[in-house]
C-alpha positions as CSV (number, residue, x, y, z in Angstrom):
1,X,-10.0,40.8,-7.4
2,X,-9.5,37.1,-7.2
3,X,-6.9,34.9,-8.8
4,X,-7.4,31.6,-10.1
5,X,-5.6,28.9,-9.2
6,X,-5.2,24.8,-9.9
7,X,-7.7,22.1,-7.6
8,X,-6.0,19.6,-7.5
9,X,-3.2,21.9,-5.7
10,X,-5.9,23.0,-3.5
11,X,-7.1,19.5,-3.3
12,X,-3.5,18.2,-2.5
13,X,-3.5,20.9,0.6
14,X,-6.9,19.6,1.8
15,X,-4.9,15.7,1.5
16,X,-2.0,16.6,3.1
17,X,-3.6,18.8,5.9
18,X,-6.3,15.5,6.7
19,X,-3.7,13.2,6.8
20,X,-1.1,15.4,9.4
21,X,-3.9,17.2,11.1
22,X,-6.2,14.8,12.1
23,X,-4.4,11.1,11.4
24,X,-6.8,10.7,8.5
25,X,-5.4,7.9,5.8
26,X,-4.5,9.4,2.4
27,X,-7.3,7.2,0.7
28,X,-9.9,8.4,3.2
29,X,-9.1,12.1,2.9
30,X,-9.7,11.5,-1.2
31,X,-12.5,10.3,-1.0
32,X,-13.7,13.7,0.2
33,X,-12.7,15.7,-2.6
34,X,-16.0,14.2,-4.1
35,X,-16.8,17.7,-5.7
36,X,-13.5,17.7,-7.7
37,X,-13.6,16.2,-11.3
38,X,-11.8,13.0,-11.5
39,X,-8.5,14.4,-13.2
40,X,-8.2,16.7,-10.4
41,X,-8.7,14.6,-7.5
42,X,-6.3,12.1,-9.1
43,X,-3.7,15.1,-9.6
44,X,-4.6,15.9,-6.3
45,X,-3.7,12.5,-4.7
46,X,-0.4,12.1,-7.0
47,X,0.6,15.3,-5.9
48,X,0.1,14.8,-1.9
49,X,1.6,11.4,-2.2
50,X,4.9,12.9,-3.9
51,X,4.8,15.2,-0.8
52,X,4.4,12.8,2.1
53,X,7.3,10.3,0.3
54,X,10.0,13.8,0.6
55,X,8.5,15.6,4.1
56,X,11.4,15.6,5.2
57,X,13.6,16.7,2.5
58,X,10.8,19.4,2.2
59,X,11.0,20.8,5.6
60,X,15.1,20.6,5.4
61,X,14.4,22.8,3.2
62,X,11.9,25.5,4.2
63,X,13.6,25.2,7.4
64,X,16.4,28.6,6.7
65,X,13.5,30.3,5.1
66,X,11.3,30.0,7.9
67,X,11.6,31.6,11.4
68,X,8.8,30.2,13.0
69,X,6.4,27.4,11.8
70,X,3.2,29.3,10.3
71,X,-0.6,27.2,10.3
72,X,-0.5,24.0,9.1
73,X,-2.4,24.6,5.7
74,X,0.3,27.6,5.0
75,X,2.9,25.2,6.0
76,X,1.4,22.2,3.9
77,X,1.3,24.6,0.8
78,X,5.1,25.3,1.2
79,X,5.4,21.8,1.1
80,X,3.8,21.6,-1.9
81,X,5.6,24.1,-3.5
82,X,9.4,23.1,-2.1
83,X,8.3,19.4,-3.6
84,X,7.0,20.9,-6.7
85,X,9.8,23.1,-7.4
86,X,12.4,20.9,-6.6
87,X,11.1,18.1,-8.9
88,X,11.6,20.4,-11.8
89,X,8.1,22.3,-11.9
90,X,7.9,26.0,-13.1
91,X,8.7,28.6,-10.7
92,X,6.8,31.4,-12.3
93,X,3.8,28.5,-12.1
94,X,4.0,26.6,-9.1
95,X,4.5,30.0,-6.8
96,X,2.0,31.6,-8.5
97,X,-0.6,29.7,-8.4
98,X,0.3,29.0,-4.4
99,X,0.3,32.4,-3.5
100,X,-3.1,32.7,-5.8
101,X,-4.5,29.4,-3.2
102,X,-3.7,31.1,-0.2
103,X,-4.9,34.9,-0.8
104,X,-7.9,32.9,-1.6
105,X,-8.3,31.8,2.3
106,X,-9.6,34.1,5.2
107,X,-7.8,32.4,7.3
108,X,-4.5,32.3,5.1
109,X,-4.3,35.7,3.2
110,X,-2.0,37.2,5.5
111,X,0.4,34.8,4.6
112,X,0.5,35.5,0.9
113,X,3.5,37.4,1.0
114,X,5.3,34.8,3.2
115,X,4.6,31.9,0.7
116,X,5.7,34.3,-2.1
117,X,9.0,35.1,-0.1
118,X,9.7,31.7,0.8
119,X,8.8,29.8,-2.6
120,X,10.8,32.1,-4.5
121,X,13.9,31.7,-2.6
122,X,13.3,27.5,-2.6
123,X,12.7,28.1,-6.2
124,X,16.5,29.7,-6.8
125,X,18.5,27.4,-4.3
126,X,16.0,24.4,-3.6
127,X,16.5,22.0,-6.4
128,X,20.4,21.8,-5.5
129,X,19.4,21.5,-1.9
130,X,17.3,18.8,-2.4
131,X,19.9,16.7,-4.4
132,X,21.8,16.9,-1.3
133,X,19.7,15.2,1.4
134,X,19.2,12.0,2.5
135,X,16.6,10.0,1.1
136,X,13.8,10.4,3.6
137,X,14.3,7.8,6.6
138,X,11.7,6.2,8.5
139,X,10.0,7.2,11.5
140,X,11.9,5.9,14.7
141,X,9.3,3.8,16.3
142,X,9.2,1.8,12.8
143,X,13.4,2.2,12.0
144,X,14.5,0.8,14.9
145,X,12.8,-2.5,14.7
146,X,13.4,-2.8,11.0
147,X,17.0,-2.1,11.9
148,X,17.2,-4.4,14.5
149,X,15.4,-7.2,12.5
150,X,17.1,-6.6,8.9
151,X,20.3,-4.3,9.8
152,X,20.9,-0.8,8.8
153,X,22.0,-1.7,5.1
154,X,18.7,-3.3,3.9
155,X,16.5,-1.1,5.6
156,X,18.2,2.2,4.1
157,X,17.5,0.4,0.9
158,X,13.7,0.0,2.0
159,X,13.7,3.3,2.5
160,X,15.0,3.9,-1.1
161,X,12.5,2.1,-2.6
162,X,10.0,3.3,-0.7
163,X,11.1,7.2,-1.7
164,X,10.9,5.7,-5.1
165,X,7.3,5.5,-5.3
166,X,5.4,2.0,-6.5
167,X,4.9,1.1,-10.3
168,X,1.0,-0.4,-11.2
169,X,0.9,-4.3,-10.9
170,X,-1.8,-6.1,-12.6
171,X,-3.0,-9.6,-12.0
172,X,-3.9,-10.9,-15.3
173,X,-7.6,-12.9,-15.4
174,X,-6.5,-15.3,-17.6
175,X,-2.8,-15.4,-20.3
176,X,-0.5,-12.6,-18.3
177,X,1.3,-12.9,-21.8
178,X,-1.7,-11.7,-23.4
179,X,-2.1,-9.1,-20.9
180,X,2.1,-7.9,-21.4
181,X,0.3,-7.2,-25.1
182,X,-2.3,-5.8,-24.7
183,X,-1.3,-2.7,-22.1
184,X,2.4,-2.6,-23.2
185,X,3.7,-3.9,-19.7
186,X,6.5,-6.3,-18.3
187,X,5.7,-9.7,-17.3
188,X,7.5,-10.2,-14.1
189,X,9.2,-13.6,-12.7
190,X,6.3,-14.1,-10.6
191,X,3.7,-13.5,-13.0
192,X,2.4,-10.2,-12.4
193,X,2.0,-7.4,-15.3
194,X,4.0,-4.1,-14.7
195,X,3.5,-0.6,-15.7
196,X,5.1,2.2,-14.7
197,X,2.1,3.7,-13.8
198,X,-1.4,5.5,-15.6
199,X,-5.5,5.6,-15.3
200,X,-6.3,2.0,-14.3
201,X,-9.9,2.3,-16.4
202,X,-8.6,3.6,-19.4
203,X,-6.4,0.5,-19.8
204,X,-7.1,-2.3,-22.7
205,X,-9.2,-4.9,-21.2
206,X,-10.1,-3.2,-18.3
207,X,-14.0,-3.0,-19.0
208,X,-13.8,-6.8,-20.4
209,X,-11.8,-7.7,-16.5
210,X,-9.5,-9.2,-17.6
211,X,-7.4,-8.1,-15.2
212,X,-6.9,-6.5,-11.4
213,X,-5.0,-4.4,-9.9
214,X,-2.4,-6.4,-7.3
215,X,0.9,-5.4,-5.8
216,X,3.0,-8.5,-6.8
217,X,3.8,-9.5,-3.6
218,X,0.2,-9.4,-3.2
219,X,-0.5,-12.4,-5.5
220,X,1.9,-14.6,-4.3
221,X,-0.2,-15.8,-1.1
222,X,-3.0,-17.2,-3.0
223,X,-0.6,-19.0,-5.2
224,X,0.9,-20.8,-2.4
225,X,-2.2,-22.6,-2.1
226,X,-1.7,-24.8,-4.9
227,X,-4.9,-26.4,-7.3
228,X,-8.0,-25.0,-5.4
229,X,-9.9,-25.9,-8.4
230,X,-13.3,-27.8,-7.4
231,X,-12.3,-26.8,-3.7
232,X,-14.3,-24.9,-1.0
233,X,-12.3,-22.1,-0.3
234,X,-11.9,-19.3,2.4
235,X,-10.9,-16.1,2.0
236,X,-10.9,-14.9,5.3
237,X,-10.3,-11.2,5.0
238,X,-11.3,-10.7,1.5
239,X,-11.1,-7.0,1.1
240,X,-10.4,-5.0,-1.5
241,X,-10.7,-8.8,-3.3
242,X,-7.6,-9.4,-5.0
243,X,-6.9,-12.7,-3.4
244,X,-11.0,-13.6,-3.9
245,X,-10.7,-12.9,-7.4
246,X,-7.3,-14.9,-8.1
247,X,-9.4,-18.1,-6.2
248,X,-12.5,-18.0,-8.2
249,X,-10.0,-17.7,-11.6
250,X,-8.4,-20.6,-10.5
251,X,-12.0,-22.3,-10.5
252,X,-12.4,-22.6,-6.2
253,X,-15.5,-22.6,-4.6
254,X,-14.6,-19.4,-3.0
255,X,-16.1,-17.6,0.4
256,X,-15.1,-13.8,0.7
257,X,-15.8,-13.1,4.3
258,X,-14.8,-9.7,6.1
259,X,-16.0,-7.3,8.8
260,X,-16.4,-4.5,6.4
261,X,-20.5,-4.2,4.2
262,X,-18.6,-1.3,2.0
263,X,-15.3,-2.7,1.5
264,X,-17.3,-5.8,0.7
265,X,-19.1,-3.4,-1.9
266,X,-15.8,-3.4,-3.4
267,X,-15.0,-6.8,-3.5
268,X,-18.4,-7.4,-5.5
269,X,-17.7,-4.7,-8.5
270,X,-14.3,-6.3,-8.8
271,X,-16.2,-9.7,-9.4
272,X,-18.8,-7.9,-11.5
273,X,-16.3,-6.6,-13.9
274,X,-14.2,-9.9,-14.4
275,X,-17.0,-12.1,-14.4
276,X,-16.0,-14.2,-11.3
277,X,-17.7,-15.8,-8.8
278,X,-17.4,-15.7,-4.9
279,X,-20.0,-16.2,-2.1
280,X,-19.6,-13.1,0.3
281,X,-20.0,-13.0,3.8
282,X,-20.4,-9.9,6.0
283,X,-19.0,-11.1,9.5
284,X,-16.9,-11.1,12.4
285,X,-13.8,-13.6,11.2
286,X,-13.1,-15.0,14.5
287,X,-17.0,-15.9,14.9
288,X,-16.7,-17.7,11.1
289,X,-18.1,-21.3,11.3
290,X,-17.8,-24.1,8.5
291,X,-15.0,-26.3,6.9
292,X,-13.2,-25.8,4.2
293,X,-10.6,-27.9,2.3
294,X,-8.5,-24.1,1.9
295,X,-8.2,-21.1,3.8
296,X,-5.9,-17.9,3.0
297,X,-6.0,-15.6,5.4
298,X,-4.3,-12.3,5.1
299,X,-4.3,-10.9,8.5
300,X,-4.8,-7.6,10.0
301,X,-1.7,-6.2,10.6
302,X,0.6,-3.0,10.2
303,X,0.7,-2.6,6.7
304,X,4.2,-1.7,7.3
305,X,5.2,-3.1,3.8
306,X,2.8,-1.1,1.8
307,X,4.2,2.2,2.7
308,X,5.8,2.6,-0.9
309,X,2.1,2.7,-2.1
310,X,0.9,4.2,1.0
311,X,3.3,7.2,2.7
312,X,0.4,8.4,4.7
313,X,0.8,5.1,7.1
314,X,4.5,6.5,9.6
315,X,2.0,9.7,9.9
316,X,-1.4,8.2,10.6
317,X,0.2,5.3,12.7
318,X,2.5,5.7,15.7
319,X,2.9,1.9,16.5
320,X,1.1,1.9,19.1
321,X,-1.6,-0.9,18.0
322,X,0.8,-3.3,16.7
323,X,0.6,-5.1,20.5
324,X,-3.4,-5.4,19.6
325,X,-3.2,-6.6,16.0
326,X,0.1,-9.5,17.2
327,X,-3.2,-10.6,19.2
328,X,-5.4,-10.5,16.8
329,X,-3.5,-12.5,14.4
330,X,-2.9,-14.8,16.9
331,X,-7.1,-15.5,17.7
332,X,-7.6,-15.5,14.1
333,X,-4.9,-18.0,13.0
334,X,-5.8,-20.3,15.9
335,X,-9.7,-20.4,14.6
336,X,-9.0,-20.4,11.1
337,X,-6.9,-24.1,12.1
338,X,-10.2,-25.1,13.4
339,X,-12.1,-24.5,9.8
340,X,-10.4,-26.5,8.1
341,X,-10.6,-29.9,7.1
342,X,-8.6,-32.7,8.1
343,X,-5.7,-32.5,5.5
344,X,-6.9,-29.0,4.5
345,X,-4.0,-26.1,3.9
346,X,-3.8,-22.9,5.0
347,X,-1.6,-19.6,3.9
348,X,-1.0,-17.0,7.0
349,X,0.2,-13.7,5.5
350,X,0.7,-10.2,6.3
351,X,1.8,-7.4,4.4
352,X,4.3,-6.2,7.5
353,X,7.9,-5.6,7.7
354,X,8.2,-6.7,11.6
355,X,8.6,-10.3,12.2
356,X,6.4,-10.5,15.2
357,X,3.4,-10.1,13.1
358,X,5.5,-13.0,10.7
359,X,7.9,-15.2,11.3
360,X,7.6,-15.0,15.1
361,X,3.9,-15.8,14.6
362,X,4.6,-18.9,12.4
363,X,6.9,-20.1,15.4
364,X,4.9,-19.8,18.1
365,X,1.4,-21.4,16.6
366,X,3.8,-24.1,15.7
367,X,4.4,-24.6,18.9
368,X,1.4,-24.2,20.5
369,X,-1.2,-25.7,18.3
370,X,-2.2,-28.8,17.6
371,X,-2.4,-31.1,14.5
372,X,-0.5,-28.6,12.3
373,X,3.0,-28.6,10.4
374,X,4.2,-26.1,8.2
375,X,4.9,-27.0,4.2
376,X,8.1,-25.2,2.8
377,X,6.8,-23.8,-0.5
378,X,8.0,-25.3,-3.6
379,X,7.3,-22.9,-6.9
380,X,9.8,-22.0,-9.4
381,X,9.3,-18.0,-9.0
382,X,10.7,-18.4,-5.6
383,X,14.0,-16.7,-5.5
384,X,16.9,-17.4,-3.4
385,X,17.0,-15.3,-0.4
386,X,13.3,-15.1,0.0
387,X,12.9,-18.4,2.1
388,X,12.9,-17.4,6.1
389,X,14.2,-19.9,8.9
390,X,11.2,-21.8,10.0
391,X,9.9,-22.7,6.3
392,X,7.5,-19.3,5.2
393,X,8.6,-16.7,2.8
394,X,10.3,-13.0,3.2
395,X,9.4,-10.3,0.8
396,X,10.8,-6.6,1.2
397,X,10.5,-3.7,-0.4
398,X,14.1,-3.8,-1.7
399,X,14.0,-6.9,-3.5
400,X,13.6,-6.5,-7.2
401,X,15.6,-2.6,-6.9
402,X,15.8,-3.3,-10.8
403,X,12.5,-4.2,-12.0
404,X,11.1,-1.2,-9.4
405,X,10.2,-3.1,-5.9
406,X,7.7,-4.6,-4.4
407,X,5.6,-4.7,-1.1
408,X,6.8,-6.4,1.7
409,X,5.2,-9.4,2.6
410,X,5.0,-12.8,4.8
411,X,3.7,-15.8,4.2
412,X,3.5,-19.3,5.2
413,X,2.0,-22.9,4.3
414,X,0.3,-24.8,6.9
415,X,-1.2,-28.1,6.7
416,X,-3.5,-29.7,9.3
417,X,-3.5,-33.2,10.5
């Protein structure tokens, strides 16, 4: 006799075993839930993120309950489970169902009377347990140069915020005011819409566009540009589009260029749906040729600021390309100086924590190349403490702790000769 049991917990599993098994990114391992209705694979994905931000509270505590480490799909269901029932869910439920998931498995039947065991005890003690740890740190080959960078305060507040989980952030198309309205969000000092979080496409004005999905620290790069309106434009990384579709709102005669047809794909609905135009480009950024009175380029990089939207990335990544993507940036600031036009401007960002794919990249090119001089940003949604010592802004994930975060972020104004 077989018991039923919820998808999206068996989907969460599948999630949580891609991304820890086999390095896969969280968003990658989704997308192969393709057979799952959309409410499931959603619950799915909420529920594997909730269990990647507490992995470590989680295995603090399964660790008394557990004498030796079983397979890593029984394992990733106790996960589930401790994080489940420790967040308040049902015990008769949540352990239930689990047990139900892995009697289901040939490979993982044996072990339903281990995850019944083990659950049921988490289930009585866990929830107190879990009051008691430590907000879940960050990996050491990311802590330590965070620490040594920003000190052990503000990144134990990083890691707060990043525990905390990311609200939705919309870029409005046109009145953010209008926007505020119409979904019942906050309008935040920088402009951005926030909501603590829901179903993107069931939002008011979604099907019209009038709006995008943008972390606000995202949208702050293409502001620093200034009036682009009437100007040939180059977005020189363009995907997923956010920054494309905030130039072409702003009336620029934008280019979306980036190494990726598919992620280009997305780029393209995104335009589609708001009505925006943008010329893109499938191509090698470093082989780019043309001139253009703007160019924003948001570099390859870490993504070490993002982790509050994406806890998959100390799990998938180890640090060990950063060396490769500090080059990287490097090539590609140094040719996107030779696009532009005499008097043109350009915006280097990154969505990194670690100044060497920042500030220390700011420093150097100013240094080394020719004909350039940075601008120090002048906006009035630029707060104190945000400006960084050779004239380009630092955002972290702790700023804003009461209006719910953002991403971190670099960026800096250039302006050629």
């Amino acid at each position: 006799m077989t018991h039923a049991f919820s998808p999206a917990r068996k989907g969460a599993v599948q999630i949580l075993t891609q991304v820890l098994g086999e390095a896969r990114p969280l968003g990658e391992a989704v997308t192969k839930l393709d057979r799952l209705e959309p409410a499931d694979r959603a619950a799915a994905q909420r529920l594997a993120t909730e269990v990647l931000r507490g992995l470590e509270r989680a295995d603090r505590v399964l660790k008394p309950h557990l004498r030796k480490a079983p397979g890593l799909v029984v394992l990733n269901t106790l996960r589930l489970g401790t994080v489940e029932l420790c967040s308040g869910g049902a015990a008769h439920g949540v352990v239930n169902d689990l047990v139900n998931l892995v009697g289901a498995g040939k490979r993982t039947a044996q072990f339903k009377g281990l995850v019944n065991a083990v659950l049921r005890k988490v289930a009585a003690n866990g929830p107190e347990e879990w009051a008691k740890l430590r907000v879940p740190r960050l990996p050491k080959w990311l802590r330590a140069p965070l620490v040594e960078a920003w000190g052990p305060q503000p990144v134990a507040a990083m890691e707060r915020a990043q525990f905390a989980g990311a609200p939705l952030d919309l870029t409005a198309k046109g009145d953010a005011a209008a926007l505020v309205e119409a979904v019942g969000g906050v309008l935040l000092p920088t402009g951005s819409v926030r909501l603590p979080g829901g179903q993107v496409s069931a939002l008011a004005g979604y099907e019209a566009g009038d709006f995008w999905v943008q972390d606000a620290a995202a949208a702050l790069p293409a502001r620093l540009l200034g009036d682009v309106a009437g100007q040939k434009v180059l977005d020189m990384c363009a995907a997923p589009g956010g920054k494309t579709l905030q130039l072409a709102a702003a009336g620029a005669d934008v280019t979306a260029l980036d190494l990726s047809a598919a992620r280009l794909e997305r780029v393209q609905e995104n335009l589609t749906r708001t009505g925006l135009k943008a010329k893109l480009v499938e191509g090698d950024a470093l082989e780019h040729e043309g001139q253009y009175d703007a160019i924003l380029l948001d570099a390859p990089c870490s993504a070490t600021g993002t982790i509050r939207r994406h806890p998959d990335l100390p799990h998938i990544h180890h640090g060990e390309k950063i060396g490769e993507l500090i080059g990287l940036q490097e090539a590609m600031l140094s040719h996107a100086i030779s696009l532009l036009k005499p008097g043109g401007r350009l915006v280097y960002a990154t969505c990194s924590l670690i100044p060497d794919e920042g500030e220390c990249q700011i420093d150097e090119a100013l240094k080394t190349l020719e004909g350039i001089e940075i601008v120090e940003p002048q906006a009035d949604w630029i707060e104190d403490g945000w400006r960084s010592d050779e004239g380009g802004l630092r955002l972290r994930p702790d700023f804003w702790p009461d209006l719910g975060g953002m991403d971190g972020f670099y960026m800096a104004l250039l302006r050629k000769s």
